[in-house]
C-alpha positions in Angstrom: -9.6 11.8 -17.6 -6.0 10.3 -17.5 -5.0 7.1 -18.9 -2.9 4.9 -17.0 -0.8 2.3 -19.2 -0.4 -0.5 -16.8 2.9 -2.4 -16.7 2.7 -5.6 -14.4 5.9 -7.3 -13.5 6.4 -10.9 -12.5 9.5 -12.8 -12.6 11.4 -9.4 -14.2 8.9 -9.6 -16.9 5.8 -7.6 -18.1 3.0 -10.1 -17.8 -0.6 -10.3 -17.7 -3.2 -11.9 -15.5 -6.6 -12.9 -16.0 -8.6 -12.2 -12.7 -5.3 -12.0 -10.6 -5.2 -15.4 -11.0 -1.2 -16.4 -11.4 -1.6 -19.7 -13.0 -3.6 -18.0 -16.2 -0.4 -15.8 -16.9 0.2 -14.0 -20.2 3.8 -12.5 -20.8 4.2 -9.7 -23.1 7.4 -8.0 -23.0 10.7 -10.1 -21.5 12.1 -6.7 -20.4 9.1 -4.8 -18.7 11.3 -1.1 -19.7 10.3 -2.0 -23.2 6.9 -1.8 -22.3 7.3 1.4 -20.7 9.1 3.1 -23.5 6.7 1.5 -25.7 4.0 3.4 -23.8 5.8 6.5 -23.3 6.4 6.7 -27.3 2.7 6.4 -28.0 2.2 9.2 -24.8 0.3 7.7 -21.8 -0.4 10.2 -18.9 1.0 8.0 -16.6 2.2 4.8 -15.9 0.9 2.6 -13.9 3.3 -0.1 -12.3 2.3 -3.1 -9.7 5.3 -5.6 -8.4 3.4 -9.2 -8.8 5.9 -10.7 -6.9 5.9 -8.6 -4.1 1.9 -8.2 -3.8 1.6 -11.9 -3.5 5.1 -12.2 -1.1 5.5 -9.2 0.7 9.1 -8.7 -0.4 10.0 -6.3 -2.5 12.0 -7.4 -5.7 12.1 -5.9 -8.4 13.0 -1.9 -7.3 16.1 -1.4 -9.5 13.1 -2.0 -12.7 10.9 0.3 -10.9 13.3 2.8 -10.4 14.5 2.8 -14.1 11.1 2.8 -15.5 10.7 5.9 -13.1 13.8 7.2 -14.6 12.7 6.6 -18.3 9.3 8.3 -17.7 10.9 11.6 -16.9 7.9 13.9 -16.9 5.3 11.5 -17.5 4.4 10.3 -13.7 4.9 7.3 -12.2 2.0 5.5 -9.7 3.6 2.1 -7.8 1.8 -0.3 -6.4 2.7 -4.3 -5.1 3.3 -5.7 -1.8 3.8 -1.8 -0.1 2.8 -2.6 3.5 4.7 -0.2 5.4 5.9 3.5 5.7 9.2 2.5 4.7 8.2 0.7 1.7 6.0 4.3 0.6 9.2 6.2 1.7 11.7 4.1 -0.4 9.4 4.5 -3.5 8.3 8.1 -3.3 12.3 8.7 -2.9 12.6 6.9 -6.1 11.1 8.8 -8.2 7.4 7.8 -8.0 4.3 10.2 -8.2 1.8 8.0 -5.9 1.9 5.1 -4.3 -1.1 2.5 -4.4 -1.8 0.8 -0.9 -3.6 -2.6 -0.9 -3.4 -5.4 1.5 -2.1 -3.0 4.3 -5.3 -0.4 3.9 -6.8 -3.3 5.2 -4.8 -5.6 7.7 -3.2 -2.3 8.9 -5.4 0.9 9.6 -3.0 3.1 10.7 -1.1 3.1 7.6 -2.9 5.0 5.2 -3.4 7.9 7.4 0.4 7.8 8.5 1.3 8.0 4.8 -1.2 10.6 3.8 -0.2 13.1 6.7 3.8 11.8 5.6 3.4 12.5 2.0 -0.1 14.5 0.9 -1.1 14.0 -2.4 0.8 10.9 -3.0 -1.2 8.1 -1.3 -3.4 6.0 -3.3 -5.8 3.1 -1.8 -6.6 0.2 -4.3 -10.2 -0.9 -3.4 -9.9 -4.5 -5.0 -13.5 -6.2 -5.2 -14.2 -9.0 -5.6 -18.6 -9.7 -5.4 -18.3 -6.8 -3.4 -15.9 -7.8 -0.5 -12.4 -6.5 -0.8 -9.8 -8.8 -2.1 -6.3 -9.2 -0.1 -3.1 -10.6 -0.3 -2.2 -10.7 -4.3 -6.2 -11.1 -4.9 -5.7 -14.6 -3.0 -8.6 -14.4 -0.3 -11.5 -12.0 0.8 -11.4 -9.5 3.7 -14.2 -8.9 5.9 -14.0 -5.4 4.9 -16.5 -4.0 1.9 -15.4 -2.2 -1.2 -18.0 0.7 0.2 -16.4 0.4 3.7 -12.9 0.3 2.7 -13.6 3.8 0.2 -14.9 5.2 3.0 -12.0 4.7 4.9 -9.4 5.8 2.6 -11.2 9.0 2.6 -11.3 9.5 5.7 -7.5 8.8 6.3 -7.1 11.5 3.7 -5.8 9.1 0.6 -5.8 11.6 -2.9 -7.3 8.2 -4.7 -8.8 5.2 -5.2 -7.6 2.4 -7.4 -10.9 0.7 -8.1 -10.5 -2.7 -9.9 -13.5 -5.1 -9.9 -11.5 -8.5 -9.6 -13.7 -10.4 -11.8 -13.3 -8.5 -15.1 -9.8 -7.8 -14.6 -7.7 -9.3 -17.7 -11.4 -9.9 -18.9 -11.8 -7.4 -22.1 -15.3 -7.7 -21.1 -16.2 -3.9 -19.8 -15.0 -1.9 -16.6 -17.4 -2.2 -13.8 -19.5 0.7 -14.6 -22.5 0.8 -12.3 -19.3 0.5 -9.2 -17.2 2.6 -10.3 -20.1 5.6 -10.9 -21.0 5.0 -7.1 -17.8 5.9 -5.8 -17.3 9.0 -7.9 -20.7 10.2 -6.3 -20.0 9.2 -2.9 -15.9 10.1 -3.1 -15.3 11.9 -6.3 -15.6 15.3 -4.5 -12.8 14.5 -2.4 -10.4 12.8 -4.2 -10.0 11.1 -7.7 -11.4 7.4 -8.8 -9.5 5.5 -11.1 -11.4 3.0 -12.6 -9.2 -0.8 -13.3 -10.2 -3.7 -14.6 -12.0 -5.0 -18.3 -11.7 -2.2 -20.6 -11.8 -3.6 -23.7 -12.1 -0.6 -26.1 -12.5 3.3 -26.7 -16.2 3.4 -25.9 -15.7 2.1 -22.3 -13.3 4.3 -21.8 -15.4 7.5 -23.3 -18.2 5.7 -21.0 -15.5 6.4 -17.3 -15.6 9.6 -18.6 -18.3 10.6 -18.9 -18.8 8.7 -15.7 -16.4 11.4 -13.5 -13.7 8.9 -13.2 -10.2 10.3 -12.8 -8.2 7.7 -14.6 -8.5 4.3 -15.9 -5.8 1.8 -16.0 -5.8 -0.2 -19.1 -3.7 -3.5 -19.8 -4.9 -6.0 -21.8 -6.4 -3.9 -24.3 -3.4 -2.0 -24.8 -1.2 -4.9 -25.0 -3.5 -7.0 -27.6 -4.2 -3.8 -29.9 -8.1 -3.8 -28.9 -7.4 0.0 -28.0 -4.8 2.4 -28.5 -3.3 4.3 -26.5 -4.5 7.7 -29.1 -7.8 6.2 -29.3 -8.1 5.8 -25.5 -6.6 9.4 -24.9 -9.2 10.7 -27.3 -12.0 9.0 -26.2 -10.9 10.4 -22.4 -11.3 14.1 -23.7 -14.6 14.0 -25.4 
């Protein structure tokens, strides 16, 4: 399983949220490429980037970071995500530099996105199933679709999306576990077909051994990594036993 050191930028800083929520804000680096060399030093298998701003606006601001960070990780790939809503958007960031992109609000408001991207660039598109009680969460985690976490899985699949970004809402920023019992249902009903990465509440080495063990893919950790709860060589051992 790959570890995903999550760097989430707001403002041009590296911040934090607790439950997406953008009034309960924790900032940890002023210069979010700190962060990333930080992370690339201690050796992450990837880093995992997602534009505040832009998930909550739409726009697009901080690509010149984006593409540096890109730039610094060399080897180590690079998975975007943040107000993508269109080809264009997946096109500009894959040109960049990046390994995947993360599709959000748009898997859900826009259905014939995912599948353009996926036939555009195989291999590359990831859909973040956001749940929140079960019902995805849109729009920077602001309101509730109609659509379920289950439905929306399926439908990723089916477009032919190489991942899932699974982040239970509620425990996100938490340090108060990963939604286990969740994320083991999509890795039996998907896992076959394309990876699960588990987001959202690790708090130390055992939960991460625990996604493992599990058949998740990845898991993007934050606030762990950030407040010394884990380590990145303690979460990349626990990911290989």
């Amino acid at each position: 399983m790959d570890i995903y050191a999550a760097i989430d930028i707001r403002g041009g800083k590296c911040v934090n949220l607790i439950q997406g929520d953008f009034a309960r804000e924790t900032m940890f680096y002023e210069d979010p490429r700190e962060a990333a060399r930080y992370f690339l030093d201690c050796g992450t298998d990837w880093i995992h980037i997602v534009d505040l701003d832009a998930a909550r606006s739409a726009v697009r601001t901080h690509g010149a970071i984006i593409s540096e960070i890109i730039r610094l990780a060399g080897s180590v790939p690079v998975q975007v995500g943040g107000g993508i809503r269109d080809l264009q958007a997946v096109r500009e960031v894959l040109d960049a530099g990046a390994a995947r992109v993360v599709i959000g609000t748009a898997a859900v408001r826009d259905p014939g996105l995912v599948p353009a991207a996926a036939e555009a660039f195989p291999g590359r598109i990831a859909v973040g199933v956001d749940a929140r009680h079960g019902q995805v969460a849109i729009e920077a985690w602001a309101e509730d679709s109609a659509m379920t976490a289950t439905e929306l899985a399926a439908t990723a699949e089916n477009a032919g999306a190489a991942a899932l970004v699974f982040t239970d809402v509620n425990r996100d920023g938490m340090l108060a576990q990963p939604n286990f019992e969740g994320t083991a249902a999509l890795v039996r009903r998907h896992g076959q077909h394309l990876d699960v990465i588990a987001s959202g509440g690790v708090h130390n080495q055992t939960d991460v051994a625990r996604l493992a063990e599990l058949g998740a893919a990845g898991v993007i950790i934050g606030r762990a990594l950030y407040t010394g709860a884990v380590t990145l060589a303690d979460a990349r051992r626990a990911a290989r036993t």
